[in-house]
C-alpha positions in Angstrom: -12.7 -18.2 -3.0 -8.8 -18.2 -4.3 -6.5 -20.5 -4.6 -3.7 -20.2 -2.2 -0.9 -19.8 -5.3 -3.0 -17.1 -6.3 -2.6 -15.1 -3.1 0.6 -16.0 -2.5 1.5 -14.4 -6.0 -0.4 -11.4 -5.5 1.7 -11.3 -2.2 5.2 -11.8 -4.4 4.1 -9.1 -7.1 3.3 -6.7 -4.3 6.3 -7.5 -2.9 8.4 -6.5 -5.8 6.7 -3.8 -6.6 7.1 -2.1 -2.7 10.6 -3.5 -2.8 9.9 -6.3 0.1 9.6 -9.6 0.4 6.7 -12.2 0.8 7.2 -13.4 4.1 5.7 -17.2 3.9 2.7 -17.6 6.4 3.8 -21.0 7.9 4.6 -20.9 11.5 3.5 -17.4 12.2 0.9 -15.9 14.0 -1.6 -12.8 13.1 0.3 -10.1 13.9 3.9 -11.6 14.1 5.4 -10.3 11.0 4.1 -8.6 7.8 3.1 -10.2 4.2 5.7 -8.2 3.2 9.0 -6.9 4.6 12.4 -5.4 3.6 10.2 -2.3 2.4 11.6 0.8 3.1 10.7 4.5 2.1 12.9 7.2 3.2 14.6 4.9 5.4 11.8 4.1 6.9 10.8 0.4 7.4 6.7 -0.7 6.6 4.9 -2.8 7.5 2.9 -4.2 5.0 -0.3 -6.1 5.3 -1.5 -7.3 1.8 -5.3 -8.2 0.7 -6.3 -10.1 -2.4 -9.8 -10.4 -3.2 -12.6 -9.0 -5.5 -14.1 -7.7 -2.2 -11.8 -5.5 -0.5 -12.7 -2.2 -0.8 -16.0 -0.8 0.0 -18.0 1.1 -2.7 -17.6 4.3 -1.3 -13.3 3.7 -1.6 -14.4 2.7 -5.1 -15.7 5.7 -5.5 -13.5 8.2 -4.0 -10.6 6.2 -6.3 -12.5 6.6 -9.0 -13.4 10.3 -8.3 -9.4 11.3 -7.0 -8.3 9.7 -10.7 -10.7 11.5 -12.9 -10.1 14.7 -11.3 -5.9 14.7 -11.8 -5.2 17.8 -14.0 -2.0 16.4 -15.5 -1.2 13.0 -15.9 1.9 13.8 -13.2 -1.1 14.6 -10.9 -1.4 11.8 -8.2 -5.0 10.9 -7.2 -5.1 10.2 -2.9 -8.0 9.2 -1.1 -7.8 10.1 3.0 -10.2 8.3 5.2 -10.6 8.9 8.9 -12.1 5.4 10.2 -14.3 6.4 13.3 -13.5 3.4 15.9 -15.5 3.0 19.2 -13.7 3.1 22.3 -10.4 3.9 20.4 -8.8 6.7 17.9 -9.7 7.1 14.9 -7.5 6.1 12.5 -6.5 8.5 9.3 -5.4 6.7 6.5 -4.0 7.6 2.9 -4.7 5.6 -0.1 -2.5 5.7 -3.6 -2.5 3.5 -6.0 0.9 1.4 -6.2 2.4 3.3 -9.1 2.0 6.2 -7.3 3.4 4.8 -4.5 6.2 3.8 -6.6 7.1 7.4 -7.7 6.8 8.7 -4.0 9.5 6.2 -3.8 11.9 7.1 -6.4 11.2 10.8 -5.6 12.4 10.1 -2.2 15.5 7.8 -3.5 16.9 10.5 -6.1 16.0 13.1 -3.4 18.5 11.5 -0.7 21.2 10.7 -3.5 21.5 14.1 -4.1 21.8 15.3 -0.7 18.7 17.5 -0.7 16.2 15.7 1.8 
């Protein structure tokens, strides 16, 4: 189990590092408002739900991480896991997974990309 400053800082770092905010958990309800907001990307806000935890990811995530990283032919390379999550009763849901460095250089690609007019 974690200690709630623990969290909450892992929320803060995230936060900085997707260019949000922490938004503090008293007097909100699941679903009200994200961990973290202010984020953009491309002018477009997220929505940002954070998890802290040694048991987030399932093995199999591990291991497609793990496999995406060691397969990048230059270190420019980014390594992306894509899921489909099979849900009954509902759509699936495709998601995309990159690390938060990676993230960050989607980011600034996008940021130098609209500064110079070519997006």
């Amino acid at each position: 189990m974690t200690t709630r400053g623990t969290w909450k800082k892992s929320e803060r770092r995230m936060a900085a590092r997707m260019g949000g905010e922490r938004v503090p958990v008293s007097g909100r309800q699941r679903g009200d408002q994200p961990d973290i907001a202010g984020a953009t990307i491309a002018a477009i806000p997220l929505s940002i739900e954070h998890k802290y935890g040694r048991r987030i990811l399932s093995a199999r995530l591990h291991e497609a991480l793990d496999q995406a990283d060691a397969a990048r032919r230059s270190p420019e390379d980014m390594a992306v896991v894509t899921v489909e999550e099979v849900r009954d009763g509902k759509m699936n849901r495709h998601l995309v997974i990159v690390d938060a460095e990676d993230w960050q250089r989607i980011a600034l690609a996008y940021t130098e990309a609209a500064d110079e007019g070519t997006l």
